[in-house]
N, C-alpha and C positions, 0 to 999 in steps of 0.2 A: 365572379366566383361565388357562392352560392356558401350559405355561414354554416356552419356546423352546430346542429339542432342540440336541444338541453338533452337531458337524460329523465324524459318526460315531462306531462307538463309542468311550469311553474307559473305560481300565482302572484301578481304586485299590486302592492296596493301604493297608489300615488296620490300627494298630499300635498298641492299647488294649486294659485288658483289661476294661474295665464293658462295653462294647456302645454308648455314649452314642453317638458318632459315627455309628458304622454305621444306628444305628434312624433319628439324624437326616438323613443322606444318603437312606437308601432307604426310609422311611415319610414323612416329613417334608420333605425339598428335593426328589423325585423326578425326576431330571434325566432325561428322557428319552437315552438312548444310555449312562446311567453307569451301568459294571460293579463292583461293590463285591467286594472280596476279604479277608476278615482274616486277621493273623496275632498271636497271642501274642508278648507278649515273652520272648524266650529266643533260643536260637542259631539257630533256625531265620528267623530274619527275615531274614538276610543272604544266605540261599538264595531267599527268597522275592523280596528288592526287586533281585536280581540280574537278573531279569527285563527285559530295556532292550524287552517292548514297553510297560512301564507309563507310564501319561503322570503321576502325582502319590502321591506316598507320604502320608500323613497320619499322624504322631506324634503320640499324646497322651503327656505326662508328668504326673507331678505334684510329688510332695515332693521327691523326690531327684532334685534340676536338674540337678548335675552328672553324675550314670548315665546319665542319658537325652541329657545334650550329647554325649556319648563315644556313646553309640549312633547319635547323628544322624550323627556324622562319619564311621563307618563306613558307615553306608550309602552316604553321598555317597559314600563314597572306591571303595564297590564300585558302583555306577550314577552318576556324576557328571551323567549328561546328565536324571536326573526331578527336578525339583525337588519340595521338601519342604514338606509344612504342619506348622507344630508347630501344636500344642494344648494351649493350660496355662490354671487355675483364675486366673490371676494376671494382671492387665493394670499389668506393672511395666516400664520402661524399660529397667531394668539386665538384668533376664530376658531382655527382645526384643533387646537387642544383642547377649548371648552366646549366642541361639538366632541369631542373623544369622551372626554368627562361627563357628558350629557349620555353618551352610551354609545355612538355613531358607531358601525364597523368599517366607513367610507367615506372620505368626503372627494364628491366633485365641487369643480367651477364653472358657471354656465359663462359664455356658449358653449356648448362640447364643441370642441375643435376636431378631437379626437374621439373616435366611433368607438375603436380602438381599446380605449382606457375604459371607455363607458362600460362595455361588454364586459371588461377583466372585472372592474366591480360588481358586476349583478353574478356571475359564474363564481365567484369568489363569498359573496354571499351565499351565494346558494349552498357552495362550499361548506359554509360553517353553518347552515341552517343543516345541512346532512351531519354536521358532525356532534352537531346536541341532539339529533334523533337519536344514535347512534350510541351515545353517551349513556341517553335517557333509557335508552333499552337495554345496554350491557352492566347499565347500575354503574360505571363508574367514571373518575373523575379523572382520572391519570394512570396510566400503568404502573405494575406493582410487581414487584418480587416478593414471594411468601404472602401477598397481602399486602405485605408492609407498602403503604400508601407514601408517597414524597420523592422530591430528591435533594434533601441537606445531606451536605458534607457527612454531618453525625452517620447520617444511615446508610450513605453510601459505605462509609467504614466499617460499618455493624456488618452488612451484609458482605461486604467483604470476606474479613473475618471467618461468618458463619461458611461462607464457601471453602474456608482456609481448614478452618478445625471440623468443619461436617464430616469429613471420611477417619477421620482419627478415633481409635477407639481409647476416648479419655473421657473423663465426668468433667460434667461443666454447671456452673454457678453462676445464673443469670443476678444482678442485684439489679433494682430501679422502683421508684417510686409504685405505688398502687396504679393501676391504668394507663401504664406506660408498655403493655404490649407483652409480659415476659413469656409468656405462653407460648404468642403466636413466632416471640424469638425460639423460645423451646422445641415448638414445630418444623421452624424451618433450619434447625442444624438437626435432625430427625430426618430429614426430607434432604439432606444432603449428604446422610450417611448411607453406607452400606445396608446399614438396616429400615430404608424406606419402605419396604414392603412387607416389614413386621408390624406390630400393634404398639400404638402408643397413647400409653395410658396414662393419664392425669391425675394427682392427689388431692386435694385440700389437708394438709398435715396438721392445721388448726380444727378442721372436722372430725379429726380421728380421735377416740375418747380414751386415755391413755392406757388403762383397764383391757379395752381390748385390739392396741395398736399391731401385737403379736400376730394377733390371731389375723385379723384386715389384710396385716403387708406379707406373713409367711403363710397362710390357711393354718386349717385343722384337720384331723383325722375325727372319723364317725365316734359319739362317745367323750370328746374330748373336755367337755362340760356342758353342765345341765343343759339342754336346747341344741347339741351339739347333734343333731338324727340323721347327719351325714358327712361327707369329709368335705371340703369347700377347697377351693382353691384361691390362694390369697394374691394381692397387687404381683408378686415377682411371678409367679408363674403366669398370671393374663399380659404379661408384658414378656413372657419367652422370646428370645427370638429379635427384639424392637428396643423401646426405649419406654424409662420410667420417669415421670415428670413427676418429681415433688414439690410442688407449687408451700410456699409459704414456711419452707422448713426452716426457718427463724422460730417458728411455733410448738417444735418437738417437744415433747417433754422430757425432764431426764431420762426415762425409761426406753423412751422411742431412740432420743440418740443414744444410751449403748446400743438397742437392738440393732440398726441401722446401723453404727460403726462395727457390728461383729460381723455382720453380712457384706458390707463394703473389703474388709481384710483379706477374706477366703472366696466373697461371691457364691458361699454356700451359707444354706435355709436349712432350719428343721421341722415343719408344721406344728402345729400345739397339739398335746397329743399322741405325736407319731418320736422314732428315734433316728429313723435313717434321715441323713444328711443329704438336700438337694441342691445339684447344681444350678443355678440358674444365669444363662446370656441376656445377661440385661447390661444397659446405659441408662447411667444415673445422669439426669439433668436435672439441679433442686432449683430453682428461684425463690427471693424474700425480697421483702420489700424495708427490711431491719438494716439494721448496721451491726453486721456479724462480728468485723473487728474491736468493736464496743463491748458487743457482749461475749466475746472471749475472755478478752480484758478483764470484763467485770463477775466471768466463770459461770454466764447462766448459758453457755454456750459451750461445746468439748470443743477444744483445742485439736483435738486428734480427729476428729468428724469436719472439723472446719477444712484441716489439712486435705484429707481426703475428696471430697466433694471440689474443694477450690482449683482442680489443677488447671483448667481454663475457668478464666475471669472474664463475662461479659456485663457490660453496661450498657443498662436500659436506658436511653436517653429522655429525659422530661421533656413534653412539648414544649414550654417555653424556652428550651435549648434548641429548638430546631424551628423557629416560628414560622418560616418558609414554607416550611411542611402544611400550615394549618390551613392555606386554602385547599390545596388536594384534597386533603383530607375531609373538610366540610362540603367540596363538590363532591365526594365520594356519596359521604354518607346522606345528601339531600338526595341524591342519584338513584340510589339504592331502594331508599325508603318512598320516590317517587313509582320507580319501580314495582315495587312493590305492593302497590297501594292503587295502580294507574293514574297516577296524575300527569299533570304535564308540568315539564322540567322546571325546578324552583331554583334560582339565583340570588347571592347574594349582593347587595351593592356595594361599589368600592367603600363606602365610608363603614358598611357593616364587620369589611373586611380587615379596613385598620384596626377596628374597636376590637375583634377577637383577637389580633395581635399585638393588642398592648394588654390583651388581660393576664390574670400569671398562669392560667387552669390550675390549680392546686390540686384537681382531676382528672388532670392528661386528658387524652386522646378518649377514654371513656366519657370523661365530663363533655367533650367536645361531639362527641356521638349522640349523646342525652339529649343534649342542647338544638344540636340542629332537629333530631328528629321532633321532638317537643314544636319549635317552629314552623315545621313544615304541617305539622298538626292543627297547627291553630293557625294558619294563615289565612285570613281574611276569605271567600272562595273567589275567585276570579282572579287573584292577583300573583303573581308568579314571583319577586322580588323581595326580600327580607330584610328590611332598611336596619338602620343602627337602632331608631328608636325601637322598633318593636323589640328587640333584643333587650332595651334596658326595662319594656315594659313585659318581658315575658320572665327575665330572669333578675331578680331584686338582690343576687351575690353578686354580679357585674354590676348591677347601678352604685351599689354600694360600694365597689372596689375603686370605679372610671367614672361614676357621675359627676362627681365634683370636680375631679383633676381629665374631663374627657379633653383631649387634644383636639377634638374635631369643632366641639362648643364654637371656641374663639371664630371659626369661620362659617361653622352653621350653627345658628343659635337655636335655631327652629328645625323643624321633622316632618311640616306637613306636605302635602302630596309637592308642594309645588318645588320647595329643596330637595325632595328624594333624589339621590344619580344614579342612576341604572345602573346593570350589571356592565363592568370592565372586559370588552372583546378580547382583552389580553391577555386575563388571568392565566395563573399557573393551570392545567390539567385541564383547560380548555380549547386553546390555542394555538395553532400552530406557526411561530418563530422564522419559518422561511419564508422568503420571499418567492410570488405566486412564479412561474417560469416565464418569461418573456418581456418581465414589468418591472413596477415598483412593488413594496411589500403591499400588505393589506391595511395600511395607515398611509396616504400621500396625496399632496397635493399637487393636484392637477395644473400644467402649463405654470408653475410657478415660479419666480426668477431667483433662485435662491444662489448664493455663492459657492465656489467650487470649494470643495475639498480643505486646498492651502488657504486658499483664502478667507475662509470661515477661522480655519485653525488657525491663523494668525491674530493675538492678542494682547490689547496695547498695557503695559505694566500700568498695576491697581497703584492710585499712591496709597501710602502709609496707613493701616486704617488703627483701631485701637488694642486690639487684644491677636492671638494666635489662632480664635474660635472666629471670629472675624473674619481673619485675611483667609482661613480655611473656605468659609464659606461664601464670602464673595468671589472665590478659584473657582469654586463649583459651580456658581450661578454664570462665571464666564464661558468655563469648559460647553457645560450643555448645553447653554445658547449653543455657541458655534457649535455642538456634536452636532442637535437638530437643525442647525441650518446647512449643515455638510450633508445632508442626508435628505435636505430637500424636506422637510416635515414628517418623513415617515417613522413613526415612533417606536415599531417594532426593531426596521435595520439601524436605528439609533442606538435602542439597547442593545441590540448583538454587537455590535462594534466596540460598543463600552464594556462590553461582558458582563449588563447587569440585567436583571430582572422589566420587562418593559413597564410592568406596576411600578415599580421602584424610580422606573424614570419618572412614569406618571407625577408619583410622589415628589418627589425633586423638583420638577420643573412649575408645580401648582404651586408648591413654597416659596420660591424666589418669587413668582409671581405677585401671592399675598403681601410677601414684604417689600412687593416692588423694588427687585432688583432686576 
């Protein structure tokens, strides 16, 4: 039967030195459209897999695990968008996690037994080499409702919400720290009213000079003070029709809030100037980044403006309340900014990716946009991967925050090329979580003898150990053994099964490790 050809050509580059691979790819699996290329090991292979039109590298190692993991992560670190097939003699667990950790999207066991499985891996590669083109070209990292990049609990509920109160015609009052998004929340319950196809207009209520706040938010008629050589039309009338976004109204002056509480009462304006009294269809959406009930409290806020304004309450969630969120969000905005700029797709590495998730952003999601784009700016030129160090050498408010207390230190004390870990095949907004059709997922060991199901899951009682932190975490370190060895090493269908994040398995199972449980 005759194989079913690629979806044009692809290119491999192969990184052995017997020939084993190579004879079996091009005598033996003969993939109609695949280009086979080798390279020796030595220093010339990072000239070779520099190549970003290659769609899949294929490493074999053998005895010396660790030379050949330090080679994998150079590679990634110089091509982060080909993923990698290692190649090892050994269908061992502990191998396949620290060839994952190394960056691998695959691991086989030689001999290929199976033609079969060989093929699922390089189509499967190829797979995710189209799916960082794809990325790279659409600018993004994950899909998005209103923008709003992630998927935590928090936002899932946010947006909820915003689909819940968008058709209602009520004012809403966004609160949440500085660069926590209140805007783009402001837009997208705007975007899900009735009045989408009206104009929606934004304020700075801290930019408005309180002298001529009147004249700004109602207009003027021609005349109506010095410089006044025509009639203007103010914020409620360019917002006819839509909605008025008062971004920062924590910032009113007293004058601004009575005007504003007189126009809120009636929804009718009188321009400065003029006498006849206007209607205007507008939606008040105000956001601050204050604590309003503080400054009612303390009367530098109206009470009766508060009322008005507050009848729906949304909370703008801080990124360190949704830390899940921050890898999307930093593939977004590397994404975007490569885009933009044509580079080829920048990634960060797993350990880069802890470190932004244990910082606190005291500048949300903006801080976090500054940052990556900053990095993507100064990266090295050839090099596509954004290690932890360069992050604490590009940004001296995180070395300062996480240098001393860094969590990663204890295990990497050093930065240089040869620690670096490649970018995580698994990541949030990169990945795709199901298993390929007819196979294993896209993490699995090949011809492996792993225990069934019950049998994994059966686990003989810990004795007694000393604390309740303890016997927690020696549960844990039994559970995931047996998850992953029920699952045959595949690290993806491990976390789906578990319900958790497969980084987070990542996470977990390199920790028991370290502390050798």
């Amino acid at each position: 039967m005759e194989k079913a050809g690629l979806q044009g050509e692809r290119s491999v580059l192969l990184v052995e030195d017997d020939g084993y691979c190579g004879y079996f790819l091009t005598e033996v699996l003969r993939l109609p459209g695949l280009r086979v290329t080798s390279a020796a090991k030595g220093s010339d292979i990072l000239d070779a897999a520099a190549d970003t039109a290659l769609d899949a590298v294929i490493v074999h190692f053998q005895d010396r695990v660790e030379q050949a993991l330090v080679s994998m992560r150079r590679l990634a670190e110089h091509n982060a968008v080909t993923p990698i097939i290692a190649v090892s003699e050994e269908a061992d667990v502990d191998v396949a996690l620290a060839v994952v950790h190394a960056g691998a999207f695959d691991y086989l066991v030689r001999p290929f037994n199976n033609a079969a499985r060989v093929e699922q891996a390089l189509r499967g590669a190829f797979s995710r080499r189209d799916e960082l083109r794809k990325q790279a070209e659409a600018g993004l990292g994950s899909g998005a409702a209103y923008g709003m990049i992630g998927k935590s609990r928090l936002l899932m509920e946010l947006q909820r919400t915003i689909r819940q109160i968008g058709p209602m015609q009520v004012n809403v009052l966004i609160c949440g720290e500085s660069g926590t998004g209140k805007e783009l929340i402001a837009r997208a319950v705007h975007q899900e009213s009735d009045r989408r196809d009206g104009p929606f207009v934004a304020v700075n209520c801290g930019a408005v000079p309180e002298a001529l706040f009147e004249s700004i938010f109602f207009g003027h008629e021609k005349g109506a003070f010095t410089g006044a050589t025509r009639r203007h039309a103010g914020f409620l009338e360019e917002a006819q029709g839509g909605t008025l976004f008062l971004d920062e109204v924590g910032e009113l002056t007293a004058k601004g809030q009575v005007a504003l509480l007189r126009f809120l009462e009636n929804q009718e304006f009188t321009r400065v100037g003029g006498s006849a009294a206007q209607k205007a269809d507008v939606r008040i959406i105000a956001a601050t980044n204050r604590n309003l009930d503080q400054a009612v409290d303390e009367r530098r806020f109206r009470a009766d403006l508060y009322y008005r304004l507050n009848v729906v309450y949304l909370r703008a969630p801080s990124l360190r309340q949704r830390t899940e969120d921050i890898l999307p969000l930093a593939d977004y905005f590397l994404a975007r900014f490569c885009l933009k700029n044509r580079l080829d797709l920048i990634q960060l590495s797993p350990e880069a990716v802890r470190l932004l998730e244990a910082y606190d952003w005291p500048g949300n999601v903006r801080e976090l946009e500054n940052l990556m784009e900053g990095l993507a700016a100064t990266l090295p030129e050839g090099q596509h991967l954004i290690t932890r160090k360069q992050i604490f050498q590009y940004s001296g408010k995180i070395q300062a925050a996480l240098g001393r207390e860094d969590p990663l230190s204890a295990v990497h004390p050093g930065d240089s090329a040869d620690s670096r870990r490649s970018a995580d095949p698994y990541r949030a907004g990169r990945a795709d979580y199901t298993s390929r059709p007819g196979g294993p997922g896209p993490f699995s060991i090949e011809d492996s003898s792993s225990s069934s199901p019950a049998e994994a899951g059966t686990m003989e009682p810990e004795p007694m150990v000393q604390s309740y932190r303890e016997a927690c975490e020696a549960f844990e370190a039994r559970y995931f053994k047996a998850l992953l060895e029920a699952n045959g090493g595949n690290v993806a269908k491990a976390a789906r099964q578990a319900g958790i994040h497969p980084v987070t398995l990542h996470r977990k199972l390199r920790k028991f490790r370290d502390v050798g449980k």
